[in-house]
C-alpha positions in Angstrom: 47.1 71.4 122.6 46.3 69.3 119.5 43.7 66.0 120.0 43.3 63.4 117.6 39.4 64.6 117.9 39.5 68.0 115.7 42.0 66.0 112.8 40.3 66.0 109.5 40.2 63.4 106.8 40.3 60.5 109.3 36.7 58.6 110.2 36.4 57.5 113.4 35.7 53.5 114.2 33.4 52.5 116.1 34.1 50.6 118.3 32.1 47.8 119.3 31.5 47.7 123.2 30.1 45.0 125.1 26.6 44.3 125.3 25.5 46.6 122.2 24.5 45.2 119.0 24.9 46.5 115.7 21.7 47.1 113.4 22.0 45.6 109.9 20.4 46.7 107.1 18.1 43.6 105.2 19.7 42.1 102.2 18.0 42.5 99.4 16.3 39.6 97.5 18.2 38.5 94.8 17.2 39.1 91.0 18.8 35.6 90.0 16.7 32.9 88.8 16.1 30.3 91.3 18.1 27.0 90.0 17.2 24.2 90.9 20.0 21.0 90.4 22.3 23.2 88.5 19.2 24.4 86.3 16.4 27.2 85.7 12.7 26.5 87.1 10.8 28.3 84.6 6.9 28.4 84.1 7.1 25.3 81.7 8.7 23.2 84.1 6.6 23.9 86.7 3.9 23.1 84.1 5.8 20.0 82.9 6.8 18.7 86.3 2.7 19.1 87.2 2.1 16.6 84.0 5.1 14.4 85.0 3.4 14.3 88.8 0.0 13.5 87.3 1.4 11.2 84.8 3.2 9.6 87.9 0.0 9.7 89.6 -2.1 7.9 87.2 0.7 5.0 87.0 1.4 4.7 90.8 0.2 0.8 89.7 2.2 0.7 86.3 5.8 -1.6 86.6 8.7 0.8 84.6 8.2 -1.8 81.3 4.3 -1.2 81.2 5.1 2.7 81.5 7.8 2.3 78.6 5.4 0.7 76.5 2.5 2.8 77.2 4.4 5.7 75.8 6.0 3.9 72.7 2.3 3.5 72.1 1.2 7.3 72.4 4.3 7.9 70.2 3.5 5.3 67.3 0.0 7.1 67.3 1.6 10.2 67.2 3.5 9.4 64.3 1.0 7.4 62.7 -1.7 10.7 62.5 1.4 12.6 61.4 2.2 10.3 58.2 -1.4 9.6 57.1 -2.0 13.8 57.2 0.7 13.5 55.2 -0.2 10.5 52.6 -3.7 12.5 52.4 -1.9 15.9 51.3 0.3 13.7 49.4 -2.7 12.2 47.2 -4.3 15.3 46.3 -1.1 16.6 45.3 -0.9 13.6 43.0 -4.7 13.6 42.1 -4.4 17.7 41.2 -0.8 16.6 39.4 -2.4 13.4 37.4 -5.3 16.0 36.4 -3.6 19.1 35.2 -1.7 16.6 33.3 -4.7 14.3 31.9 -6.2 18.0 30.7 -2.4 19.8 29.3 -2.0 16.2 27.2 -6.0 16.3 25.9 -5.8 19.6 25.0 -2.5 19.2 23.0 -4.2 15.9 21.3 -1.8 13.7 22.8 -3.9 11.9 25.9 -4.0 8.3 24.3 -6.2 5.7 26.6 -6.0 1.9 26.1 -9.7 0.4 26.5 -10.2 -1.1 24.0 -9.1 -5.0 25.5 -11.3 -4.0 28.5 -14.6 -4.1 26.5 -16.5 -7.6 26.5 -19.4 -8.4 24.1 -22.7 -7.1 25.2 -25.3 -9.9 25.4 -29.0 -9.2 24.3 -29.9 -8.6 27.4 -27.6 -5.4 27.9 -29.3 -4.0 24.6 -32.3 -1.8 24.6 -34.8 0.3 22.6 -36.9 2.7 23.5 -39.5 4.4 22.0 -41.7 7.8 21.5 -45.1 7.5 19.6 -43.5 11.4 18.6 -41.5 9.9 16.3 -43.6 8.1 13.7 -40.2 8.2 10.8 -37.2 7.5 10.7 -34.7 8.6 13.3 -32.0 11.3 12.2 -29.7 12.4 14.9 -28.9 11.9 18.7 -27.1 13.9 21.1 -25.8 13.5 24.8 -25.4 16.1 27.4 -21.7 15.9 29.0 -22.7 14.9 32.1 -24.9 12.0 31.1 -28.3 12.9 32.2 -29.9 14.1 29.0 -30.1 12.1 25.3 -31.8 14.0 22.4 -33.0 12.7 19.2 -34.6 14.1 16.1 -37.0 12.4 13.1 -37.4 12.5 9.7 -41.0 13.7 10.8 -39.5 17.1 12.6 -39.9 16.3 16.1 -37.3 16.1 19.2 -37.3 14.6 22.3 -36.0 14.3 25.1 -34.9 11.5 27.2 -33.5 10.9 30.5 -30.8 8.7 30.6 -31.0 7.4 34.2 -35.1 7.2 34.2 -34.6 6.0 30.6 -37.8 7.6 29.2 -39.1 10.3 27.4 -39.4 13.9 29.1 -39.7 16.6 26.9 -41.2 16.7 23.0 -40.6 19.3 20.4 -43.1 18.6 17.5 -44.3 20.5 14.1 -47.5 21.1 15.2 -45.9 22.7 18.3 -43.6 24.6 17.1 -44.3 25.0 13.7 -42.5 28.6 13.7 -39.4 26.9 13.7 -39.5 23.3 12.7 -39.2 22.7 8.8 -39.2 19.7 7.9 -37.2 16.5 9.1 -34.9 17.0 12.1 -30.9 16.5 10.6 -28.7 17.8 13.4 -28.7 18.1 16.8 -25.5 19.7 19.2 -26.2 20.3 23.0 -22.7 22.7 24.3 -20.6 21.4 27.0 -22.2 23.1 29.9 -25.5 22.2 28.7 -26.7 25.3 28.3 -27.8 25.6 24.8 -29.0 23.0 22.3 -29.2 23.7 18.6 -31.5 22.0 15.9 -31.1 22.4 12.2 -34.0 20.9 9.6 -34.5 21.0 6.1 -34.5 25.0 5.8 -31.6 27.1 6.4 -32.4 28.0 10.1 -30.4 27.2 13.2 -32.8 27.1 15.9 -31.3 27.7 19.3 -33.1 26.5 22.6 -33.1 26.0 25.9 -32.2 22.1 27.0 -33.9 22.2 30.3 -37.1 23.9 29.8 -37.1 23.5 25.6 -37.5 27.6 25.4 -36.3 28.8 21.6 -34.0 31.5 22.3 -32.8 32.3 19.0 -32.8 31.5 15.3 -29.4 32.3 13.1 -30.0 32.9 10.0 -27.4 33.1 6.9 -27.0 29.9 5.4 -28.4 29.2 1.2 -29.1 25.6 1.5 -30.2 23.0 4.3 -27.5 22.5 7.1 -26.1 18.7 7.3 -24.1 18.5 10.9 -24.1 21.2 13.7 -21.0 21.2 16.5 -19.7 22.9 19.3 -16.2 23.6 20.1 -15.4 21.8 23.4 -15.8 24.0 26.9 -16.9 27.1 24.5 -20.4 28.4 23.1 -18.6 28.8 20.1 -20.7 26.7 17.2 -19.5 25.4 13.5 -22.6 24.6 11.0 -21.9 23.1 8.0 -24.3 23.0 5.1 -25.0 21.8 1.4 -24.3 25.1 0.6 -20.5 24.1 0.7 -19.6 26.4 3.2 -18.8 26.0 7.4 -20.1 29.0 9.2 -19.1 30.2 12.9 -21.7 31.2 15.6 -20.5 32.7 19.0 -23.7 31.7 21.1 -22.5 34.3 23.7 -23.0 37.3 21.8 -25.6 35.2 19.5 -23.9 36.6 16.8 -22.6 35.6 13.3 -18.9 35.5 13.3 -17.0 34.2 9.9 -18.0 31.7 6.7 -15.2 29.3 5.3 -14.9 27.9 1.7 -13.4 25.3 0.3 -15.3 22.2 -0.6 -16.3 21.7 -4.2 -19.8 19.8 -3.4 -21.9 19.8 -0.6 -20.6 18.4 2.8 -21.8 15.8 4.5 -20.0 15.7 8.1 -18.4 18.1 10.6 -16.8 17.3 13.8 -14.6 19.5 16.6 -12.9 19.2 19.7 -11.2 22.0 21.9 -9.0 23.3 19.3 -10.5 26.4 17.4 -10.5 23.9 14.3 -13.5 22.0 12.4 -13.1 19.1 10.2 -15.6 18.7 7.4 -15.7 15.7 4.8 -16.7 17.1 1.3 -19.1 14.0 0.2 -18.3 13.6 -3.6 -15.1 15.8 -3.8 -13.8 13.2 -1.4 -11.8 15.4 0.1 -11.5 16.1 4.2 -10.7 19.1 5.2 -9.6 20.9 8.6 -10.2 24.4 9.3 -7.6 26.3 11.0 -9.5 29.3 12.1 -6.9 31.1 13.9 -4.6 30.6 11.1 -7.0 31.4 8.8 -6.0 28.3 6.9 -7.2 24.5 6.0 -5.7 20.7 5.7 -7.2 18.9 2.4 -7.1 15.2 2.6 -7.6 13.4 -0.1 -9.8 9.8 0.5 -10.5 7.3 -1.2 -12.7 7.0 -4.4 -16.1 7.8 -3.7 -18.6 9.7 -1.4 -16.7 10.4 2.0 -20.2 10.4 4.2 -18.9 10.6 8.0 -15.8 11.9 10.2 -15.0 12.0 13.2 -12.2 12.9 15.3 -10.4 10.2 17.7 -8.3 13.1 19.3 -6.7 16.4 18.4 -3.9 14.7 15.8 -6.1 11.4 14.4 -9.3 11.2 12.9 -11.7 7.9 11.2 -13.8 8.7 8.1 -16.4 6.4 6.4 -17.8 6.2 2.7 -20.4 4.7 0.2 -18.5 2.4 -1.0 -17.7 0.7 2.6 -14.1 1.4 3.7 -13.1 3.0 6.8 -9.9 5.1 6.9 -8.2 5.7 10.2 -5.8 9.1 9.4 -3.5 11.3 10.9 -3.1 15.2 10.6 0.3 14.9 9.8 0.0 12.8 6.6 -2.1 13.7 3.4 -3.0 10.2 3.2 -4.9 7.2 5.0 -3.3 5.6 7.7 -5.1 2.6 7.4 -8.2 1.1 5.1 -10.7 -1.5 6.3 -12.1 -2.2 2.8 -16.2 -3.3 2.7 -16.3 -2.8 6.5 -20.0 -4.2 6.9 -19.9 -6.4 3.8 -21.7 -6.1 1.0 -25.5 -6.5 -0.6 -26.3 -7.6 -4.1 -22.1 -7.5 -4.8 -22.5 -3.7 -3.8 -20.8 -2.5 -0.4 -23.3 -0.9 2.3 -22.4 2.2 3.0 -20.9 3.8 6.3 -23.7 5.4 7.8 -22.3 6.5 10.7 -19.3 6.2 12.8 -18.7 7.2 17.1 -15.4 7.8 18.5 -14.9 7.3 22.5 -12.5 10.6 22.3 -8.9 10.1 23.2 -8.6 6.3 22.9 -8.6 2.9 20.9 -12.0 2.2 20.2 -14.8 3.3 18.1 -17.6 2.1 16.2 -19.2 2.3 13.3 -23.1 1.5 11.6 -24.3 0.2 8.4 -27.7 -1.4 7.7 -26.4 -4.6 7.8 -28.2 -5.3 11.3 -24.7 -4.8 13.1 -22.8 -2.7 15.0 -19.2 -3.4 14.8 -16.4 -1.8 17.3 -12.8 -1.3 16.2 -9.9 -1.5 17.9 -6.9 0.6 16.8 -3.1 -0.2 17.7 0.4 -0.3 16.6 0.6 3.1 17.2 -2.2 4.0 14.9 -1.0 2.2 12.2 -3.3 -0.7 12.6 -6.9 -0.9 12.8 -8.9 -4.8 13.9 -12.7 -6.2 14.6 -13.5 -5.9 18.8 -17.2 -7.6 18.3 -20.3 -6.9 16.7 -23.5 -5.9 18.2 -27.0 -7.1 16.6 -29.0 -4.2 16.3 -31.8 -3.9 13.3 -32.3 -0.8 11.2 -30.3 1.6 9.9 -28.0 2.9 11.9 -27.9 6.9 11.4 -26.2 8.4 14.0 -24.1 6.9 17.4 -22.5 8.5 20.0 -20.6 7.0 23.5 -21.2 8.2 27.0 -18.0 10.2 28.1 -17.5 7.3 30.2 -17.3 5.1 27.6 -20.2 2.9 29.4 -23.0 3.4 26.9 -23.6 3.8 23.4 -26.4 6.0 22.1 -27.8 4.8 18.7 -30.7 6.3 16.2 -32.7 3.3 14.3 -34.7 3.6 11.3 -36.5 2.0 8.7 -34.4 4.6 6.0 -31.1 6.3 5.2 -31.0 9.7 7.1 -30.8 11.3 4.1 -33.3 9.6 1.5 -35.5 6.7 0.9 -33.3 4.6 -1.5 -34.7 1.8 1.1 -36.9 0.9 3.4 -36.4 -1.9 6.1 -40.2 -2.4 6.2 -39.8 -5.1 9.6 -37.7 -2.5 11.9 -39.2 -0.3 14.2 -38.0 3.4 14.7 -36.5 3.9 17.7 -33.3 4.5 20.2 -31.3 1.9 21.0 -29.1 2.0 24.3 -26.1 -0.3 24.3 -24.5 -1.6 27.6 -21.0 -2.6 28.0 -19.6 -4.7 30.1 -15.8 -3.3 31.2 -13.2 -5.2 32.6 
């Protein structure tokens, strides 16, 4: 007898009978982020809504237009520290820019400054000499440190010294009876490099004499050149040096190595001026062969100018492409490397004595703009003004300084002028100014 018991494949219900209850098992808690008005409560909006709460807090007393402009403040102060980070990066961006461009366009000679309508007349007041009982003759030569802190000027009687420019007084002396192992005879050049780490010193021997500018140690003496050595230079940012001599040559010194490196020739008399900038060039002016000349020492090559009639005396270079040389008989030339002949003359530029014209003793250049000046014995300094493109060259002002003028040089600030006084030419007695006093003269200007 078959029962629905013993059938397979069939489950049994159960059958719920009254009074029992069914055990459940718990549901598990769900995995699903809690939502809270359609959206997730994370950690941050806990984190925010505690702000908002404290926020709310703190402005229980605030109407809804004080809280709206409370934060439009905080944001305007946001944005304002935002945008003057900004500005800030922004200007040294355009201070690095202006830079690496001021240095690319001096370097390729092409960095022009106009200052030359900023310069006012100094008055007597802004005009004074010093003196050091050290130099009893005439003074020779004068030379600034790049960073304006150190003047150095030789005599006729073979003695340097030092000056400070900000105490303005003597600190340091070189003399013959000091040094007598190296000094010979009157003092004719002096060059301090642009790190101010060596100064040379040339006399009436043959000698370079190389020393320290700080503590006035001699380091070194180079040796090579025949005849007495007229002007000493250094190339610009290097301790490469350039001598030139009345031996007629232009010799190269690597200071680094203190080491003799190369001798050009050229000139047909002795030379009388040499001047350099950053390029590995030197320009030379030949004296009596009136002739300038620039050395291209890379390409083993030189530039012959030819000036005007006469003894061309001084050189110097304005930038890397135009130059300004000065004779005996009284013209300035302002010139350009790209043409064989003078730009422009200024003919009997400091007058003349006895129907004869003074001589250009000596001519600065404030590198890389429209000004420079030049010296005479004549009792004035006269600055120059160049324009029309360098086509042009006109009188700025004179400054009333008495003496002969033998050597000038400008701050690289273009705020002072450096000048050696003495009774004599630099390079002989054919006078004697008997009423001047030997000494160095600081010129102020007054810039717009």
């Amino acid at each position: 007898m078959s029962s629905s018991f013993f059938l397979k494949g069939k489950s049994r219900q159960v059958q719920k009978r009254k009074g029992e209850k069914i055990k459940k098992k718990p549901a598990k808690k769900s995995t699903l982020p809690n939502l809270e008005n359609g959206h997730e409560s994370s950690d941050s909006d806990l984190d925010l809504k505690k702000f908002s709460d404290a926020e709310e807090s703190e402005s229980d007393h605030e109407t809804v237009e004080e809280k709206k402009l409370r934060l439009a403040k905080k944001y305007l102060e946001e944005i304002e520290k935002e945008e003057a980070k900004r500005a800030e990066e922004k200007e040294i961006d355009d201070a690095v820019q202006k830079r690496l461009q001021r240095d690319y366009l001096e370097q390729r000679g092409k960095l022009k400054l106009e200052l030359a309508d900023k310069y006012q007349a100094p008055t007597d007041s802004d005009v004074k000499v010093i003196r050091a009982k050290e130099h009893r003759l005439t003074l020779t030569c004068v030379c600034i440190s790049n960073d304006s802190t150190l003047v150095f000027t030789g005599s006729k009687c073979s003695t340097i010294v030092k000056w400070s420019i900000k105490e303005k007084r003597k600190v340091g002396t070189l003399t013959y009876k000091t040094h007598s192992n190296f000094l010979k005879g009157g003092i004719t050049s002096l060059a301090i490099s642009t790190d101010s780490k060596y100064l040379a010193s040339s006399d009436e021997s043959s000698n370079i004499q190389i020393w320290d500018p700080i503590t006035f140690k001699h380091i070194h003496t180079f040796k090579g050149h025949k005849d007495s050595i007229i002007g000493l230079v250094f190339r610009k940012n290097t301790h490469d040096m350039y001598s030139a001599s009345k031996d007629r040559s232009v010799k190269i010194w690597s200071l680094d190595e203190m080491s003799y490196v190369e001798t050009l020739f050229g000139h047909q008399t002795p030379i009388s001026s040499i001047d350099a900038l950053t390029r590995e060039r030197a320009i030379t002016s030949g004296g009596r062969d009136s002739t300038i000349r620039i050395w291209k020492i890379v390409e083993e090559s030189q530039l012959i100018f030819n000036g005007p009639v006469g003894s061309l005396d001084e050189v110097k270079l304005l930038d890397e492409e135009h130059f300004v040389s000065g004779s005996d008989n009284g013209s300035i030339c302002l010139w350009s490397v790209l043409k064989k002949k003078p730009l422009y003359i200024v003919p009997e530029a400091h007058g003349t004595e006895n129907d004869v014209p003074r001589w250009i003793t000596s001519l600065a250049t404030l590198l890389n703009s429209d000004i420079f000046a030049s010296g005479s014995w004549d009792n004035q300094i006269r600055l120059w003004k160049i324009y029309d493109s360098y086509k042009k060259v006109q009188p700025l002002f004179s400054i009333e300084i008495n003496g002969c003028i033998n050597c000038m040089q400008f701050t690289c600030d273009g705020n002072q002028l450096y000048v050696a006084v003495g009774q004599e030419h630099k390079a002989g007695r054919w006078f004697k100014l008997s009423s001047v006093k030997n000494g160095l003269a600081i010129v102020n200007f007054k810039i717009k």
